[in-house]
PyMOL commands that place a pseudoatom at each C-alpha (Angstrom):
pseudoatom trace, name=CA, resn=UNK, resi=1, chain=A, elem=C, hetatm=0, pos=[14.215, 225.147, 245.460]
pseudoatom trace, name=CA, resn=UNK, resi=2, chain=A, elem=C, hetatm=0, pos=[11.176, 227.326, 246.389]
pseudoatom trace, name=CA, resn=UNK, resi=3, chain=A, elem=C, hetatm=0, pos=[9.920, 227.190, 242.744]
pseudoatom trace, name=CA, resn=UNK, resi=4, chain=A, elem=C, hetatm=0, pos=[10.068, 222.991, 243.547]
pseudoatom trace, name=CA, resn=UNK, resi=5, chain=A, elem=C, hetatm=0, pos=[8.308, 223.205, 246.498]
pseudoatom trace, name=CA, resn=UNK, resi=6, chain=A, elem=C, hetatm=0, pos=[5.634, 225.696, 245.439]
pseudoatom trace, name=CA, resn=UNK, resi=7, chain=A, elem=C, hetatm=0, pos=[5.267, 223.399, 242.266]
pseudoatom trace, name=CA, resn=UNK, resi=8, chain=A, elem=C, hetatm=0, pos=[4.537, 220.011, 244.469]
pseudoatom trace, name=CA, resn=UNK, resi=9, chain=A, elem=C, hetatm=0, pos=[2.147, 222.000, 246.855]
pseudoatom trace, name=CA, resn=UNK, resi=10, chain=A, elem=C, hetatm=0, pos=[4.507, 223.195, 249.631]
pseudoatom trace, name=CA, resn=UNK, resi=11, chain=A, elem=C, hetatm=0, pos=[4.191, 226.141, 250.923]
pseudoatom trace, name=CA, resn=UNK, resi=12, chain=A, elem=C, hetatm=0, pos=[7.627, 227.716, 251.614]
pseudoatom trace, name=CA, resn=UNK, resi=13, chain=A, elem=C, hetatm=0, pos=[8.898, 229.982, 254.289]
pseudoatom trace, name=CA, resn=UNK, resi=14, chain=A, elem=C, hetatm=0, pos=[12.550, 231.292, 253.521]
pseudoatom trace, name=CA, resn=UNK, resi=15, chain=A, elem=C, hetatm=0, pos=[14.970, 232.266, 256.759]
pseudoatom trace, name=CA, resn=UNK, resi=16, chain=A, elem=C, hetatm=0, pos=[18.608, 233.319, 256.073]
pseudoatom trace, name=CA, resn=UNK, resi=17, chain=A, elem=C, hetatm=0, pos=[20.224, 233.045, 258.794]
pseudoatom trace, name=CA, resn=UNK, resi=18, chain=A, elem=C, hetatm=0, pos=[19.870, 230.428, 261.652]
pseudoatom trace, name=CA, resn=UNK, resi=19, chain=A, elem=C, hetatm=0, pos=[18.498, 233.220, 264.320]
pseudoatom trace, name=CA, resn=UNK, resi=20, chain=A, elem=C, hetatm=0, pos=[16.132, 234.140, 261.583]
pseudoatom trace, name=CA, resn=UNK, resi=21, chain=A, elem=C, hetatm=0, pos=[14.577, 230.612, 261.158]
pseudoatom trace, name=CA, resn=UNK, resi=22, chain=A, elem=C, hetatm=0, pos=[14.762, 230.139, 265.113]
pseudoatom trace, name=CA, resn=UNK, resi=23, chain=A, elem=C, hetatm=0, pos=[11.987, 233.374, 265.242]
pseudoatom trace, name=CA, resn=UNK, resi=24, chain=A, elem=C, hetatm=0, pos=[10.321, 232.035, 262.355]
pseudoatom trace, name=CA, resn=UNK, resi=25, chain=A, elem=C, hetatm=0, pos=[9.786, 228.671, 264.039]
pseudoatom trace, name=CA, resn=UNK, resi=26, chain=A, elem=C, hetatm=0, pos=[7.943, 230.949, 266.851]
pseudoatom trace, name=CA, resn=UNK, resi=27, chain=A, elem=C, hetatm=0, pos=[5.556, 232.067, 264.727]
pseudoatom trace, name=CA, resn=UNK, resi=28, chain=A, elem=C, hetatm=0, pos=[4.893, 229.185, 261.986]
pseudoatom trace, name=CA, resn=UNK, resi=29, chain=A, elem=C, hetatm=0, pos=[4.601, 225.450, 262.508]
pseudoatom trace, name=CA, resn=UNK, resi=30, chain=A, elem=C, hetatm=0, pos=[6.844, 223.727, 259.838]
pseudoatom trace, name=CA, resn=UNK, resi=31, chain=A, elem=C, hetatm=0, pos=[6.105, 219.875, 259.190]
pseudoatom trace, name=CA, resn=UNK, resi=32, chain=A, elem=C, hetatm=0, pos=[9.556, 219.893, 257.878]
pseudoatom trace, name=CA, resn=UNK, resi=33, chain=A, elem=C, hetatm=0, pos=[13.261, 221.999, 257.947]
pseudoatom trace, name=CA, resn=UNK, resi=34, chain=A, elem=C, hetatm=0, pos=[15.453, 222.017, 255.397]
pseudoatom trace, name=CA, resn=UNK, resi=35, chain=A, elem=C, hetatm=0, pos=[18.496, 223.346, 256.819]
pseudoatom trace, name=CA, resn=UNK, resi=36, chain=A, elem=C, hetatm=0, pos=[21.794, 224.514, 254.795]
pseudoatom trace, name=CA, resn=UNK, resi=37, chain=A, elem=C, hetatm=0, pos=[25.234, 224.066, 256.599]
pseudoatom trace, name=CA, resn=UNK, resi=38, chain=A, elem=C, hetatm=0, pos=[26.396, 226.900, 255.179]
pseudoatom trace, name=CA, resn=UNK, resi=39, chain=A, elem=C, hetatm=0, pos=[24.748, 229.941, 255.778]
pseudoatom trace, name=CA, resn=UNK, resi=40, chain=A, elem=C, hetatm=0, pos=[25.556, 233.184, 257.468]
pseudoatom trace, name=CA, resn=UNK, resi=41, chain=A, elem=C, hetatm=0, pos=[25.058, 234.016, 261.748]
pseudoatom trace, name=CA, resn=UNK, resi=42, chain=A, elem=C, hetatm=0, pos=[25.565, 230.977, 264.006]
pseudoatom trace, name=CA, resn=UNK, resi=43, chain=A, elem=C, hetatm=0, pos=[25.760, 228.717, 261.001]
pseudoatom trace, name=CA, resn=UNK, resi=44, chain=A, elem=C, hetatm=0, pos=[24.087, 225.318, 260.107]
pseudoatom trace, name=CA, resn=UNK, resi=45, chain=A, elem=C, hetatm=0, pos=[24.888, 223.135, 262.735]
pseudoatom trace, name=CA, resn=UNK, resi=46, chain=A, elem=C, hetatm=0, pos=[24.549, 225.846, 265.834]
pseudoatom trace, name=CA, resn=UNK, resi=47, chain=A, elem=C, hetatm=0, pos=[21.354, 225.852, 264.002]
pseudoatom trace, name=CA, resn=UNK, resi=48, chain=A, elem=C, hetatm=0, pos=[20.692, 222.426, 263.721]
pseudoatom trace, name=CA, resn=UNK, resi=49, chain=A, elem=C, hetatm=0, pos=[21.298, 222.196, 267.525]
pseudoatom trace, name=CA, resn=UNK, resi=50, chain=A, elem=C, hetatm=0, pos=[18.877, 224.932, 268.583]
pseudoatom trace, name=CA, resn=UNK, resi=51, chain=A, elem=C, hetatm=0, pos=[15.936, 224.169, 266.613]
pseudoatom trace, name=CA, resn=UNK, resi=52, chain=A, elem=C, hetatm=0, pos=[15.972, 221.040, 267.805]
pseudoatom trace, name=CA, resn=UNK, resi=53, chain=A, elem=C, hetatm=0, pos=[15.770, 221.862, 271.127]
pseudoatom trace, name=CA, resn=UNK, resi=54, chain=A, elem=C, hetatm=0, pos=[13.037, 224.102, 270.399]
pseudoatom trace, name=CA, resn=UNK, resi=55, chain=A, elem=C, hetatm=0, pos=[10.948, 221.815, 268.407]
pseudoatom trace, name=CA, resn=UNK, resi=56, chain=A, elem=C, hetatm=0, pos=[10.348, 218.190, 267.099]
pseudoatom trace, name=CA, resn=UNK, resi=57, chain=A, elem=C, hetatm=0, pos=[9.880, 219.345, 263.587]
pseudoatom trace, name=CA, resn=UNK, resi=58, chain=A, elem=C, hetatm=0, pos=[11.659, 217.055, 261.214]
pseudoatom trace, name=CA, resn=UNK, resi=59, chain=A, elem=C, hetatm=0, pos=[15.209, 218.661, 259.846]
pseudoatom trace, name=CA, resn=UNK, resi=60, chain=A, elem=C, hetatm=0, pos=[16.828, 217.101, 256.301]
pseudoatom trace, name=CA, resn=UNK, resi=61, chain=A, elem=C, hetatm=0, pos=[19.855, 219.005, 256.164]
pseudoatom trace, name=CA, resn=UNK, resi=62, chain=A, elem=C, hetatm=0, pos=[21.706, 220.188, 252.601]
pseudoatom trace, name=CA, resn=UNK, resi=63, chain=A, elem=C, hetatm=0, pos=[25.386, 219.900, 252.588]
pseudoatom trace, name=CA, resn=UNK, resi=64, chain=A, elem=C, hetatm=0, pos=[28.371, 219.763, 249.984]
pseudoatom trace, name=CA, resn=UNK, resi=65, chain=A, elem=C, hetatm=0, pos=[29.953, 217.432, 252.458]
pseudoatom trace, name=CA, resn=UNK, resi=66, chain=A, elem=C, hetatm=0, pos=[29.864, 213.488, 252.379]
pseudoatom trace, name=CA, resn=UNK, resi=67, chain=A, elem=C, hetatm=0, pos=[31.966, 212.184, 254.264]
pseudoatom trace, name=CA, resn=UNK, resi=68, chain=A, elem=C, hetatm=0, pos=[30.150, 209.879, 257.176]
pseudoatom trace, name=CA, resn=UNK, resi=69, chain=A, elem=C, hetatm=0, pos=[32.077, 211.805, 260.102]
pseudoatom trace, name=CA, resn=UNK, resi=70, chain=A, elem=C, hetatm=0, pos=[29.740, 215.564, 258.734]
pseudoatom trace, name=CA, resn=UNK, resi=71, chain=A, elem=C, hetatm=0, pos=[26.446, 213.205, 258.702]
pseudoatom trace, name=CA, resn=UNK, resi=72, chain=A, elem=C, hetatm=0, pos=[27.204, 211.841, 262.141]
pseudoatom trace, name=CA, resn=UNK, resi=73, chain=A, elem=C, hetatm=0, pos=[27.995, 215.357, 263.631]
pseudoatom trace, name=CA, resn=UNK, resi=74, chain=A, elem=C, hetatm=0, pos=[24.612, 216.818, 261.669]
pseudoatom trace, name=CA, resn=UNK, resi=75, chain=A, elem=C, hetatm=0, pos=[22.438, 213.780, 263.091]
pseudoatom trace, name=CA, resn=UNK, resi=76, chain=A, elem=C, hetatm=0, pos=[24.302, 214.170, 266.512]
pseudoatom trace, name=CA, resn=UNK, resi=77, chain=A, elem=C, hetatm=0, pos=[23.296, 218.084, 266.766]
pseudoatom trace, name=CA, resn=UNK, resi=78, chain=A, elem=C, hetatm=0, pos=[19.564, 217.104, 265.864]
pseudoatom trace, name=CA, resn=UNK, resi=79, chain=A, elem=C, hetatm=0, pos=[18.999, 216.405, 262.395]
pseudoatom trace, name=CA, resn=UNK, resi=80, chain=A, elem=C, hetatm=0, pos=[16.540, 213.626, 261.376]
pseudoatom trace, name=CA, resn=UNK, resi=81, chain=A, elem=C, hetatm=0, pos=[18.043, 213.259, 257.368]
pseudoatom trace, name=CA, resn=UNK, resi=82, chain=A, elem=C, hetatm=0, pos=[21.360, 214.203, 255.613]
pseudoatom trace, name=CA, resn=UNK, resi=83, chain=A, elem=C, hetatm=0, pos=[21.103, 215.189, 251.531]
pseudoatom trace, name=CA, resn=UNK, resi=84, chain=A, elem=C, hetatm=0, pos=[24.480, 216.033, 250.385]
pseudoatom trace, name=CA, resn=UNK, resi=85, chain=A, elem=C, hetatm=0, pos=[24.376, 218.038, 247.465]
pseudoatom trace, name=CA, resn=UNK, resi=86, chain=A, elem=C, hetatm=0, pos=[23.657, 218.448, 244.447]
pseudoatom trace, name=CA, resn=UNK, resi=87, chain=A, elem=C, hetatm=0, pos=[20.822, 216.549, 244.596]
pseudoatom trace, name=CA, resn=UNK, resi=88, chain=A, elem=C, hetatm=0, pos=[17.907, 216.014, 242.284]
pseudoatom trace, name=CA, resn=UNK, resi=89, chain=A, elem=C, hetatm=0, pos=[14.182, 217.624, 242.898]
pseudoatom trace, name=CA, resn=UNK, resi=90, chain=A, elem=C, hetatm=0, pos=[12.636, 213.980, 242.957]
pseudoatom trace, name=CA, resn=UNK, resi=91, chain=A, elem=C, hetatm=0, pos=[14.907, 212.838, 245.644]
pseudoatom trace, name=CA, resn=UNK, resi=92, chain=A, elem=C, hetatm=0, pos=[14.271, 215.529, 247.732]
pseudoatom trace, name=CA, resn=UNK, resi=93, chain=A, elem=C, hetatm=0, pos=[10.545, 215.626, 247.617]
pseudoatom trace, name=CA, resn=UNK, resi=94, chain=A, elem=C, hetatm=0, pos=[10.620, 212.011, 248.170]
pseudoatom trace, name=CA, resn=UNK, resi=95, chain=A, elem=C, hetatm=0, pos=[12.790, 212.797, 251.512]
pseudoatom trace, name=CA, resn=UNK, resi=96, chain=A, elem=C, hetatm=0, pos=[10.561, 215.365, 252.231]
pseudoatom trace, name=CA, resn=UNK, resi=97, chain=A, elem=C, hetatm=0, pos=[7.264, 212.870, 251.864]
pseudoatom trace, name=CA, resn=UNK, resi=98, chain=A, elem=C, hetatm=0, pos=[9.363, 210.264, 254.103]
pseudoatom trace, name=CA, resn=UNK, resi=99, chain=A, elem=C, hetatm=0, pos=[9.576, 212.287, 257.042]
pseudoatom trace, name=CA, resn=UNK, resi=100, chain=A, elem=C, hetatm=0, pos=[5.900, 213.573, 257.077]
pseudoatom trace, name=CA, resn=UNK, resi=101, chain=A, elem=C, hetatm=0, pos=[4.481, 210.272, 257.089]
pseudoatom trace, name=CA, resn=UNK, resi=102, chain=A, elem=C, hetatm=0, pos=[3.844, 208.573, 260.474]
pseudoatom trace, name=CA, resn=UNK, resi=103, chain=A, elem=C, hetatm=0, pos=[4.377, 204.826, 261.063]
pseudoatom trace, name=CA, resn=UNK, resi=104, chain=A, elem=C, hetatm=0, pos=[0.863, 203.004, 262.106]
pseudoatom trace, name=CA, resn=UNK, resi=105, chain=A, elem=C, hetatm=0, pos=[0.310, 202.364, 265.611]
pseudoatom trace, name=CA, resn=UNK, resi=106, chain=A, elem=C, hetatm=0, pos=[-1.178, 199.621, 267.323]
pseudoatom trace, name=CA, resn=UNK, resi=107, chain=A, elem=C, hetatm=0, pos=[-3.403, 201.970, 269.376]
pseudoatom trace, name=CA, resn=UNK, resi=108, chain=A, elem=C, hetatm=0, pos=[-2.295, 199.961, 272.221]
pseudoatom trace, name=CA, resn=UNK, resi=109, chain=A, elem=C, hetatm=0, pos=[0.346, 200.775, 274.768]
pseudoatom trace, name=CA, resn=UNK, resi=110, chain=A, elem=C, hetatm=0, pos=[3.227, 198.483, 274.670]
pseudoatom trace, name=CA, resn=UNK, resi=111, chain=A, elem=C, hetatm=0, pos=[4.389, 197.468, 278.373]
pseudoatom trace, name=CA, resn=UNK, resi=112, chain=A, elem=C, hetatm=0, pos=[8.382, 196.397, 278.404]
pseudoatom trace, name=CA, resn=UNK, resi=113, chain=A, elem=C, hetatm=0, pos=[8.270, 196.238, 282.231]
pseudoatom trace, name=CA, resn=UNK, resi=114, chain=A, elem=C, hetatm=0, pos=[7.721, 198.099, 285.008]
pseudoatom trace, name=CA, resn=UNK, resi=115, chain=A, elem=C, hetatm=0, pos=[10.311, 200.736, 283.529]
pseudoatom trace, name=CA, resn=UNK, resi=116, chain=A, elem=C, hetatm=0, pos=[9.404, 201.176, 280.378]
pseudoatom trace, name=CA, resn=UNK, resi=117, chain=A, elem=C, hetatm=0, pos=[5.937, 201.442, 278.400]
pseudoatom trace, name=CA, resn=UNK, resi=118, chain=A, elem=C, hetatm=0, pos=[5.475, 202.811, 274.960]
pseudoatom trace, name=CA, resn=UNK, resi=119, chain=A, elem=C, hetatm=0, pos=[2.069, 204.088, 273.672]
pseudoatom trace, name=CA, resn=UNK, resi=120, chain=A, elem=C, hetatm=0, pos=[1.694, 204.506, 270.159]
pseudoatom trace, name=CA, resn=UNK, resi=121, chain=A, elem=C, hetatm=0, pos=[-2.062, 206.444, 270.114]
pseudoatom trace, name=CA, resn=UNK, resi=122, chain=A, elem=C, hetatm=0, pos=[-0.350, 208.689, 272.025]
pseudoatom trace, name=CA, resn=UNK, resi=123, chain=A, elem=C, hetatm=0, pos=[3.261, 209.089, 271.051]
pseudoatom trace, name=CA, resn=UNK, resi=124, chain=A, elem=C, hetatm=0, pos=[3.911, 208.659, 274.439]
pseudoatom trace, name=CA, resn=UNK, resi=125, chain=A, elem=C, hetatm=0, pos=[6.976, 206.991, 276.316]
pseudoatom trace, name=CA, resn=UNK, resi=126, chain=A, elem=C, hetatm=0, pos=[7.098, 206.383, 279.662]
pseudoatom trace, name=CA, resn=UNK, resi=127, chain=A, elem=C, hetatm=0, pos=[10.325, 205.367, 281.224]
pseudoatom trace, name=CA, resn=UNK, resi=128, chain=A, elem=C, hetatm=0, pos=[10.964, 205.324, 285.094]
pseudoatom trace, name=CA, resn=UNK, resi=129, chain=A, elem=C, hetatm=0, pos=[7.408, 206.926, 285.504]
pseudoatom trace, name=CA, resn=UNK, resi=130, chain=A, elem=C, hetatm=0, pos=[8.717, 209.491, 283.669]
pseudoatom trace, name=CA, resn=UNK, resi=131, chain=A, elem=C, hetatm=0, pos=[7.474, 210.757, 280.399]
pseudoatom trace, name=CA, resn=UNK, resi=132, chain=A, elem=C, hetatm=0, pos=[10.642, 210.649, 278.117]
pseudoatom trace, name=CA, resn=UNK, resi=133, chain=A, elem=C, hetatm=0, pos=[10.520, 213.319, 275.422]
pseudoatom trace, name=CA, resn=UNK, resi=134, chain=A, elem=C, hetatm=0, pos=[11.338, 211.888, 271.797]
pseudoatom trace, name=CA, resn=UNK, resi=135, chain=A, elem=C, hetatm=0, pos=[11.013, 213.096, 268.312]
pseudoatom trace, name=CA, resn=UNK, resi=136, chain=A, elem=C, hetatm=0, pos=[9.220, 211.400, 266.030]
pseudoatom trace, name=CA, resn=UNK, resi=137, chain=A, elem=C, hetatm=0, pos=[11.737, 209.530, 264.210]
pseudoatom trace, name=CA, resn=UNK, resi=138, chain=A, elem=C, hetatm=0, pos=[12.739, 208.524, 267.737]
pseudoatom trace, name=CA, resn=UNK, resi=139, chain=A, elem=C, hetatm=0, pos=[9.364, 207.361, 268.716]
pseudoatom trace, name=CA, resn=UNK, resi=140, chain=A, elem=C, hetatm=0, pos=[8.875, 205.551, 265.569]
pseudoatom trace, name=CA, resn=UNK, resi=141, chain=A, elem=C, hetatm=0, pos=[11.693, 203.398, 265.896]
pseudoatom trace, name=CA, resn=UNK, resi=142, chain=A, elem=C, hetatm=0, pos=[11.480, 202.276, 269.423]
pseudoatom trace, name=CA, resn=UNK, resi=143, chain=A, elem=C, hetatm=0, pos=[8.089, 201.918, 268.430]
pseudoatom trace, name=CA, resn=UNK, resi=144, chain=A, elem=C, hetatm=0, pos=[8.798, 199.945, 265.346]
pseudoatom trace, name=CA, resn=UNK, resi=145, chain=A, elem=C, hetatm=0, pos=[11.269, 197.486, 267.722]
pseudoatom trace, name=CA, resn=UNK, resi=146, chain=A, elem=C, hetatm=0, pos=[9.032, 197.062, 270.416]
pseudoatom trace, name=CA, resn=UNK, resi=147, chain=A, elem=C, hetatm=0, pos=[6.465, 195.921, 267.747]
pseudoatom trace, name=CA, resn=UNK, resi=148, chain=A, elem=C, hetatm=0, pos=[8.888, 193.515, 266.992]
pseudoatom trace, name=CA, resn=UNK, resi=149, chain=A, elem=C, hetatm=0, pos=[9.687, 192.772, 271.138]
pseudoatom trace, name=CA, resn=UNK, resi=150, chain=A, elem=C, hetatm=0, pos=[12.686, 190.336, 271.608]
pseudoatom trace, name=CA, resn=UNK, resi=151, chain=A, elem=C, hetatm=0, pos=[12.989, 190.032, 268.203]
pseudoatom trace, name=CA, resn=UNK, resi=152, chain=A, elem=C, hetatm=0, pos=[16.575, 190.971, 265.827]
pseudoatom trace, name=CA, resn=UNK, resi=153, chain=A, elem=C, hetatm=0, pos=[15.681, 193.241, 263.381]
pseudoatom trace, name=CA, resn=UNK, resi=154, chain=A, elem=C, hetatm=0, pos=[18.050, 193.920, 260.488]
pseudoatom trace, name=CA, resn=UNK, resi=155, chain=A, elem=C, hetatm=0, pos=[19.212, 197.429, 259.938]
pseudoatom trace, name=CA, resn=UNK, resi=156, chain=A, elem=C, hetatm=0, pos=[18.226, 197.482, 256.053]
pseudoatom trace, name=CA, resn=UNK, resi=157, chain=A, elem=C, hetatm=0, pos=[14.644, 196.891, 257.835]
pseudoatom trace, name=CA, resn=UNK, resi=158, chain=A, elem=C, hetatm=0, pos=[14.504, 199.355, 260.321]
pseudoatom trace, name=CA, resn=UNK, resi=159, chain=A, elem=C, hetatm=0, pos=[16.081, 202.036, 257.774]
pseudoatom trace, name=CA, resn=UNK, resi=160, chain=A, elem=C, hetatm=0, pos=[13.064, 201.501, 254.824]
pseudoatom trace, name=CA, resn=UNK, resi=161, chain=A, elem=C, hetatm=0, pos=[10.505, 201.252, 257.756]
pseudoatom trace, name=CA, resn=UNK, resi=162, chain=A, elem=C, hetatm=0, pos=[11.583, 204.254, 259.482]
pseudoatom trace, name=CA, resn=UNK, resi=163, chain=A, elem=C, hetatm=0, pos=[12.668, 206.496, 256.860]
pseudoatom trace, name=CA, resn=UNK, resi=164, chain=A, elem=C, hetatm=0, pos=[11.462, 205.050, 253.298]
pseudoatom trace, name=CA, resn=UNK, resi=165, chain=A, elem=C, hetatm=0, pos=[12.257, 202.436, 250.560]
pseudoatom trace, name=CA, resn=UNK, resi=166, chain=A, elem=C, hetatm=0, pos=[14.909, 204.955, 249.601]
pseudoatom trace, name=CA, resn=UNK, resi=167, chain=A, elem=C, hetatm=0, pos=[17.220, 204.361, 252.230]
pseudoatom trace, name=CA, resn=UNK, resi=168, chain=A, elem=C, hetatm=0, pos=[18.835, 200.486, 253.587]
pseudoatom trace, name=CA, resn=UNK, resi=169, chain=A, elem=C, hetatm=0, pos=[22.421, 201.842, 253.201]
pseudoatom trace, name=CA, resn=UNK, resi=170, chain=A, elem=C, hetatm=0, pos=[22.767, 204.505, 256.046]
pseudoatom trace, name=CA, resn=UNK, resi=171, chain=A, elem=C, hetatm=0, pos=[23.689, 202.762, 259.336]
pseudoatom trace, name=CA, resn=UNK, resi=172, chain=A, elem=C, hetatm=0, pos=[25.152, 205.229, 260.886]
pseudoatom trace, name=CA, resn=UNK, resi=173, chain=A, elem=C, hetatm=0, pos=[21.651, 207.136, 261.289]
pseudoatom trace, name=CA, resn=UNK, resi=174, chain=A, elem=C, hetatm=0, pos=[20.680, 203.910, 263.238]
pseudoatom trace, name=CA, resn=UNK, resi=175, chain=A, elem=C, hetatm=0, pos=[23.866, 204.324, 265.538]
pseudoatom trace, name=CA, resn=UNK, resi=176, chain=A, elem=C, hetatm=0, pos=[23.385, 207.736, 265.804]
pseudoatom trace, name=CA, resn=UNK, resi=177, chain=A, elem=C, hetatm=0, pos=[19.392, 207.431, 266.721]
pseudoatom trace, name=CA, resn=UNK, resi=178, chain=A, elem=C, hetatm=0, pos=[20.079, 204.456, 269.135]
pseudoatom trace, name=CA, resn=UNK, resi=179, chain=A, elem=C, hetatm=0, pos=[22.866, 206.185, 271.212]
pseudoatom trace, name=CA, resn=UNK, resi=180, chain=A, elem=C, hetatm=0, pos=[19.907, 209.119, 271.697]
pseudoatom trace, name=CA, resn=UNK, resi=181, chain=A, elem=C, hetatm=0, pos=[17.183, 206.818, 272.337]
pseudoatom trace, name=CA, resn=UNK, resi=182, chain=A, elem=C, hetatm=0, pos=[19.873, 204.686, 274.460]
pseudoatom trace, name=CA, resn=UNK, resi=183, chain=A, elem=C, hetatm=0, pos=[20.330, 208.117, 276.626]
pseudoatom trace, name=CA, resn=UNK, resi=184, chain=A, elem=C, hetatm=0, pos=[16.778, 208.913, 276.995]
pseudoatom trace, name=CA, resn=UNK, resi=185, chain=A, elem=C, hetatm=0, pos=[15.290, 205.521, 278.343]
pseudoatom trace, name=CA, resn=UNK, resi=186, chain=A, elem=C, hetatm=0, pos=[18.360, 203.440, 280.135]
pseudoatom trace, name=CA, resn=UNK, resi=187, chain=A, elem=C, hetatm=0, pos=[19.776, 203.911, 283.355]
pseudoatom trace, name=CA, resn=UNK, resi=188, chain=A, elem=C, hetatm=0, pos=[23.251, 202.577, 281.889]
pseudoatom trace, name=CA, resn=UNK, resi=189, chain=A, elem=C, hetatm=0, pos=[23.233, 204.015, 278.191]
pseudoatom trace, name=CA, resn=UNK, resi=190, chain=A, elem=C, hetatm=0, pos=[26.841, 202.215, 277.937]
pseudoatom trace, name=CA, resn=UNK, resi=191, chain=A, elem=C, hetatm=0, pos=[25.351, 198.955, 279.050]
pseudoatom trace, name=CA, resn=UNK, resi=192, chain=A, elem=C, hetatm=0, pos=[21.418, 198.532, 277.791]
pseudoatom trace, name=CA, resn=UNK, resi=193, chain=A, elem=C, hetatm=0, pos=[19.306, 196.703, 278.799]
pseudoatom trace, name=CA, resn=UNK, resi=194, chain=A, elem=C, hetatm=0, pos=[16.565, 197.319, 276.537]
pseudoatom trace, name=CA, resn=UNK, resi=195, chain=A, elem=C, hetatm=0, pos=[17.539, 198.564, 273.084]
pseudoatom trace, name=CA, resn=UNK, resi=196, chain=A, elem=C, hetatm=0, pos=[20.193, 195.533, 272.398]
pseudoatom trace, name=CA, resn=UNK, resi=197, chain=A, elem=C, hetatm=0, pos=[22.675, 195.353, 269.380]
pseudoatom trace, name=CA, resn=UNK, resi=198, chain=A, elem=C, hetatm=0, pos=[22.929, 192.267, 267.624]
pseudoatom trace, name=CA, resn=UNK, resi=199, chain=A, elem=C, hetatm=0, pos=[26.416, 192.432, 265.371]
pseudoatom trace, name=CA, resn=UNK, resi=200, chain=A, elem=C, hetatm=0, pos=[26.415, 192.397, 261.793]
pseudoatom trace, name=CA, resn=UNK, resi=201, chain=A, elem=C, hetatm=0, pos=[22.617, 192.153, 262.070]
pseudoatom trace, name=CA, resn=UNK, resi=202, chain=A, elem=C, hetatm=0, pos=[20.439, 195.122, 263.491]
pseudoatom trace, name=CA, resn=UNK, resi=203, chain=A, elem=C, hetatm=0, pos=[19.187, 195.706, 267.103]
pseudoatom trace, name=CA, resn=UNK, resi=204, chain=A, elem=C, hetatm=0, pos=[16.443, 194.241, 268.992]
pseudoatom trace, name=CA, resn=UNK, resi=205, chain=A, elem=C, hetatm=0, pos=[13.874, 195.834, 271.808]
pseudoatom trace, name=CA, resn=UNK, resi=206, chain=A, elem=C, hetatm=0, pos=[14.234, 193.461, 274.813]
pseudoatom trace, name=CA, resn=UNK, resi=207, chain=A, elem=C, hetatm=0, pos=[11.989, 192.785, 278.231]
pseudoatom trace, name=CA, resn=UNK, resi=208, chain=A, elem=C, hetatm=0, pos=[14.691, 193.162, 280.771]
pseudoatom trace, name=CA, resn=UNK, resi=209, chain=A, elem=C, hetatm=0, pos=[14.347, 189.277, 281.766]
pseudoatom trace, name=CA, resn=UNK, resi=210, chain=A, elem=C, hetatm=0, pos=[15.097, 188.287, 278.402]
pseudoatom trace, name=CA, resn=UNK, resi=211, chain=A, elem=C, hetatm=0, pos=[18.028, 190.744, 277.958]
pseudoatom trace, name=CA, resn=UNK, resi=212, chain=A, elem=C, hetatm=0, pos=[21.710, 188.849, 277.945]
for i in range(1, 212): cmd.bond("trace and resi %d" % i, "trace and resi %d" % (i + 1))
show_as sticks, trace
zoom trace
């Protein structure tokens, strides 16, 4: 894998462990993780959990395990992408390209209501007057549905506008990514008013007066 990266112009840095990566992250700043589930110390997804508390950086983690319950546990610990393995060289730089590209903003701020603005110059959210601390797959989709304000938006969509033409299949990282982004910015994650589901379809950003 290092021999691919160094071949497509990465520059790799290899940890071992999980409390060796969490120093390294102190000292270097990755634009992307790729994290192994199985590996020795506190193992992948204690891992998973703590670097994403320490940082934003985008983690694709590698796993012999497919089934959708391991992917939703990975994405619920922190993970932005799941690549179960083996996988081929092309599909992982592709993966890799996907999450260090940025969706264009508006360079306006987008004002839901009173409670909730979104500023896409800044990668900013406010929610409650408080700024709400996202990561940047996070940010893009709210972003990408309040672009789209009041508006359905089907899941195949917001999967190959979030995270690449490759992907259209995997709804569960949009259930998994709501739920968070649910938490973050309603006062009732159980019963939003903002980030609405619309069965069998997608989900669609709402102004609280329009919400059902």
């Amino acid at each position: 894998m290092r021999t691919a990266l160094e071949s497509h112009g990465y520059e790799p840095y290899e940890a071992r462990t999980g409390e060796e990566a969490l120093e390294a992250l102190r000292e270097y700043d990755p634009n992307v993780i790729l994290l192994d589930m199985n590996m020795p110390g506190m193992g992948g997804m204690a891992a998973c959990r703590a670097l994403r508390v320490a940082s934003d950086v985008a983690i694709i983690v590698l796993s012999v395990r497919s089934s959708e319950s391991d992917k939703i546990a990975a994405l619920d610990a922190g993970a932005d992408d799941y690549m179960t393995k083996p996988f081929s060289v092309s599909e992982l730089m592709a993966r890799i390209r996907a999450h260090m590209r940025r969706i264009p903003d508006t360079g306006q701020a987008i004002v839901i209501s009173e409670e909730l603005t979104i500023d896409g110059a800044s990668r900013q959210v406010i929610a409650r007057g408080r700024p709400v601390r996202l990561t940047p797959k996070e940010f893009d989709l709210l972003h990408y549905l309040a672009s789209n304000l009041n508006k359905p938006v089907a899941h195949r969509k917001l999967l190959q506008t979030i995270w690449g033409a490759e992907y259209g299949e995997e709804v569960e990282y949009l259930r998994v990514f709501v739920s968070q982004l649910r938490k973050k910015i309603e006062v009732d994650p159980a019963h939003p008013r903002f980030i609405v589901t619309e069965p069998w379809v997608g989900y669609r950003l709402a102004a609280p007066q329009n919400n059902e």
